[in-house]
C-alpha positions in Angstrom: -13.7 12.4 -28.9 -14.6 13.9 -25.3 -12.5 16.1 -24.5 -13.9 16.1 -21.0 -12.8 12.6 -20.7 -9.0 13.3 -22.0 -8.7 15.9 -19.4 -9.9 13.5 -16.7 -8.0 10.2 -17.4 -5.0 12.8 -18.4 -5.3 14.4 -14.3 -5.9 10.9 -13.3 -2.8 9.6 -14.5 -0.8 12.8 -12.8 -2.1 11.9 -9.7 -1.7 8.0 -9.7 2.2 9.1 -10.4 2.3 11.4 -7.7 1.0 8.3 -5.6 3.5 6.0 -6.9 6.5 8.2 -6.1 4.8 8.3 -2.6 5.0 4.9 -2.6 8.4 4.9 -4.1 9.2 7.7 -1.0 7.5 5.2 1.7 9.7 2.1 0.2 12.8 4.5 0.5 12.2 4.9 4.6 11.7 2.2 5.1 14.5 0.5 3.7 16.4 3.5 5.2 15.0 2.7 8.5 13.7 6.2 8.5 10.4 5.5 10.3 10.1 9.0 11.8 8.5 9.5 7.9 6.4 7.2 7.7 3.1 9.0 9.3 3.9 12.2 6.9 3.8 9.9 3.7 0.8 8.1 5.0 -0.9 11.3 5.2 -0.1 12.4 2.0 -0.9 8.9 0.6 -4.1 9.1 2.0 -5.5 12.6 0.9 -4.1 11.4 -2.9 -6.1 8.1 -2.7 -9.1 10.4 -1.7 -8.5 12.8 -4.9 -8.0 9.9 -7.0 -10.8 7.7 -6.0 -12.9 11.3 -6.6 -11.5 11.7 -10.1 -12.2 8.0 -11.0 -15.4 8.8 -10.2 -15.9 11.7 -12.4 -14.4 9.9 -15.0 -17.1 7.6 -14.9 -19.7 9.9 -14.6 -18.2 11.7 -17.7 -18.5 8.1 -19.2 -22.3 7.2 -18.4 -22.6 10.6 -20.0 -21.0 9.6 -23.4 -23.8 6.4 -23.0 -21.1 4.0 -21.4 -21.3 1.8 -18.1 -19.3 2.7 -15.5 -16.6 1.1 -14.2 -13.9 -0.7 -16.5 -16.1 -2.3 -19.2 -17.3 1.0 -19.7 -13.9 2.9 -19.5 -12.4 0.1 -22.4 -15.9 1.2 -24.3 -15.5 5.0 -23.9 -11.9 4.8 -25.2 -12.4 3.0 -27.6 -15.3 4.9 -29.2 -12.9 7.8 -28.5 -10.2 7.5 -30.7 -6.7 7.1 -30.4 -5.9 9.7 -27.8 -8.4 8.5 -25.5 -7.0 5.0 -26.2 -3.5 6.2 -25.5 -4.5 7.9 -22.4 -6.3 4.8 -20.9 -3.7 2.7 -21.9 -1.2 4.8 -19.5 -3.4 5.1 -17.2 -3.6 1.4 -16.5 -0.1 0.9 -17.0 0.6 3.4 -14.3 -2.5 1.8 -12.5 -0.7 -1.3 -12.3 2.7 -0.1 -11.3 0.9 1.8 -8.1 -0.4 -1.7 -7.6 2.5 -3.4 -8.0 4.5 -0.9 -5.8 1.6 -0.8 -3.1 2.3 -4.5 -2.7 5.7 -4.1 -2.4 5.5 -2.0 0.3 2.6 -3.8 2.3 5.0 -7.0 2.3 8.3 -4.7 3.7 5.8 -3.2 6.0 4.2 -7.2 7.7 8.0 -7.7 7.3 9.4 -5.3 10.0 6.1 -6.0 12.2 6.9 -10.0 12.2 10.9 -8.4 12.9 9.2 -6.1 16.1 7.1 -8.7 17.2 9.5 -11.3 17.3 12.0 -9.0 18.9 9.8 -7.9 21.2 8.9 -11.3 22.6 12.6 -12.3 22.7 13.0 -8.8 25.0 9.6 -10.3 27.1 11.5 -13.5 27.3 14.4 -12.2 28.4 13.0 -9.9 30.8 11.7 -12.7 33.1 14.3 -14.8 35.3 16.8 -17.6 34.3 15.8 -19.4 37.6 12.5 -20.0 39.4 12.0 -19.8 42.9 12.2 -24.1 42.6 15.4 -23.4 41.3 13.9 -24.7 38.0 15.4 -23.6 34.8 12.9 -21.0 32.8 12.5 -21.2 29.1 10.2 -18.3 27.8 6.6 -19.7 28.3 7.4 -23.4 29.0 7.3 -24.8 32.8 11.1 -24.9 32.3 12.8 -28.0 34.2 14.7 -28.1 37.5 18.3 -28.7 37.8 18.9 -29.9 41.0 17.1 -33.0 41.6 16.6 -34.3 45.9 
């Protein structure tokens, strides 16, 4: 068993739960309409996606060094070869893997959900910014031509 390799998938699956409560923290503000947070927790978010994306790759570097591909294939293979705490440690970390992923998801929908809410309101204020009548006297209806009330 690496050792090596424990210590990395063991940091790896720290950091992919710090990330989920982040993402736990951005579903929170959102849902709380607390939008003033969002730019913090994006930060955040974004300097932990670095450091995990850097310790994914030192994991697989760790695993070509054990003779093992990179990427998944070669992940399954190292732990595998590895024993069972490797295997345990691989296993959570694609469990907690998944739940980022899941959670991610989750928030990308509430997130294209409040920008369909602002764009829609936002057209309705554009809309409603504009004049009932025309200078025809013609009835206005957001975009269309509108149609004129008084006939002669």
């Amino acid at each position: 068993m690496s050792s090596k390799l424990l210590d990395l998938l063991n940091r790896e699956y720290a950091a992919t739960g710090a990330f989920v409560t982040l993402l736990d923290q951005e579903a929170a503000a959102m849902t709380q309409g607390e939008f003033a947070r969002l730019p913090d927790i994006a930060a955040r978010k974004s300097t932990l996606a670095d450091q995990i994306a850097l310790m994914a790759k030192q994991r697989e570097m760790e695993q070509l060094s054990l003779g093992h591909a990179a990427g998944r294939r070669g992940a399954d293979a190292a732990a595998a070869a590895g024993g069972d705490a490797l295997q345990h440690a691989w296993r959570n970390l694609l469990k907690r893997a998944a739940q980022a992923h899941t959670s991610n998801h989750r928030n990308g929908v509430m997130i294209h959900t409040h920008l369909d809410f602002t764009r829609q309101t936002l057209g309705f204020l554009q809309a409603g910014s504009q004049p009932l009548y025309g200078p025809d006297g013609g009835h206005k209806t957001g975009q269309g031509g509108g149609h004129c009330l008084a006939l002669g």
